[in-house]
C-alpha positions in Angstrom: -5.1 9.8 18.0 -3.4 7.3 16.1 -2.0 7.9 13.1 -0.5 5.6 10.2 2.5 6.0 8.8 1.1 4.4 5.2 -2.8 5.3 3.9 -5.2 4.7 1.6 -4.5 6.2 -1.9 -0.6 7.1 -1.2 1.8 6.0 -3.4 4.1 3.4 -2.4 7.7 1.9 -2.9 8.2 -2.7 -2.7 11.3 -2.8 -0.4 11.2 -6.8 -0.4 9.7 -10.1 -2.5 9.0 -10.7 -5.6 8.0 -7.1 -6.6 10.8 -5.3 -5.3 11.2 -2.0 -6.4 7.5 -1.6 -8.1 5.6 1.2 -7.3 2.0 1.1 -7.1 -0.9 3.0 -5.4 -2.5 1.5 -1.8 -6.0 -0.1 -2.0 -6.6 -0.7 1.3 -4.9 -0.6 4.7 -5.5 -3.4 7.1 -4.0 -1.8 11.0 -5.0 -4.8 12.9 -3.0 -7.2 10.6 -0.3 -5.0 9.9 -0.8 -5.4 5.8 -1.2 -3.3 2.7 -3.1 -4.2 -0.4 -1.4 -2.1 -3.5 -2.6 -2.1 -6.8 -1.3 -4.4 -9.6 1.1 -5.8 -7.1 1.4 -9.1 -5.2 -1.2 -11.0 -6.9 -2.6 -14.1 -6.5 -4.0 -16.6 -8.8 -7.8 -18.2 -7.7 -10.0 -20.4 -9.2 -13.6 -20.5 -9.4 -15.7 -23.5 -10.4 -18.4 -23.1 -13.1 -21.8 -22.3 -11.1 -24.2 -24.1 -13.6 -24.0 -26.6 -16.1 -22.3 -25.2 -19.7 -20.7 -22.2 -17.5 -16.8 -22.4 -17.2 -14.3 -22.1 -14.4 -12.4 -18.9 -14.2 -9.2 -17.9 -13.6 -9.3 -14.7 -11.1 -6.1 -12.1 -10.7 -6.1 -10.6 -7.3 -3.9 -8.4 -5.1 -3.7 -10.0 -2.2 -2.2 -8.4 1.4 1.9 -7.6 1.6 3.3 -6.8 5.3 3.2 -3.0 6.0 7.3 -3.3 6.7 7.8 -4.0 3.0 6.8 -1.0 1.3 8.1 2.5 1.6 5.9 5.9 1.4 6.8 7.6 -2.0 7.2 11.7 -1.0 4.4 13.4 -3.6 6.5 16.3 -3.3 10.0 15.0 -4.0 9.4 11.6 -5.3 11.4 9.5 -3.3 10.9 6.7 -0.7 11.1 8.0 2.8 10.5 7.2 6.0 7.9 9.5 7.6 7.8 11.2 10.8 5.5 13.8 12.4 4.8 17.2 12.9 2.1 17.9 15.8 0.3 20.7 14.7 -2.7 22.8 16.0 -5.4 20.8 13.8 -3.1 17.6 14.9 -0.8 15.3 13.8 0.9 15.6 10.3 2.7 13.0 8.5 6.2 14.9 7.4 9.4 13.4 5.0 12.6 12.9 6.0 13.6 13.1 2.7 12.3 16.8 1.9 11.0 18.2 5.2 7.1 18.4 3.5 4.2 17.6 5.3 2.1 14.8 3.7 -1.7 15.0 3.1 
């Protein structure tokens, strides 16, 4: 069983780039890649071209993809950035903070 160290819906910490030090929730989680898509951070600016004549162009905000080693799990128990390690358990393995000791949901 593999097991991420970084999910979808935990809250995490920008360690490098132009949003250092933001926090913001994870969208997505991309293993294969290696990336993390966090909301309201690391966006990217597209254009779209009008579809039909009298429609205009639009300007489109999106999040795009940050590599996984540049955030940091925020502990929802103590409420800083840790590293996480693991706690094998009898239902499994359990995400646990170095910070606090807590095991993370």
């Amino acid at each position: 069983m593999n097991t991420l160290s970084i999910k979808k819906g935990d809250q995490v910490k920008v360690l490098a780039g132009k949003d250092r030090g933001k926090t913001g929730k994870v969208l997505e989680v991309s293993p294969k890649l290696g990336k993390v898509v966090v909301e309201g951070l690391n966006i990217s600016v597209r254009f779209s071209r009008p579809k039909r004549q009298g429609e205009k162009g639009q300007r489109m905000e999106l999040p795009s993809g940050m590599p996984m080693g540049k955030v940091m799990l925020v502990c929802p128990h103590c409420g800083k950035p840790t590293r996480v390690g693991y706690e094998i358990g009898d239902n499994g393995k359990f995400r646990k903070c170095k910070q606090c000791g807590q095991l993370i949901n």
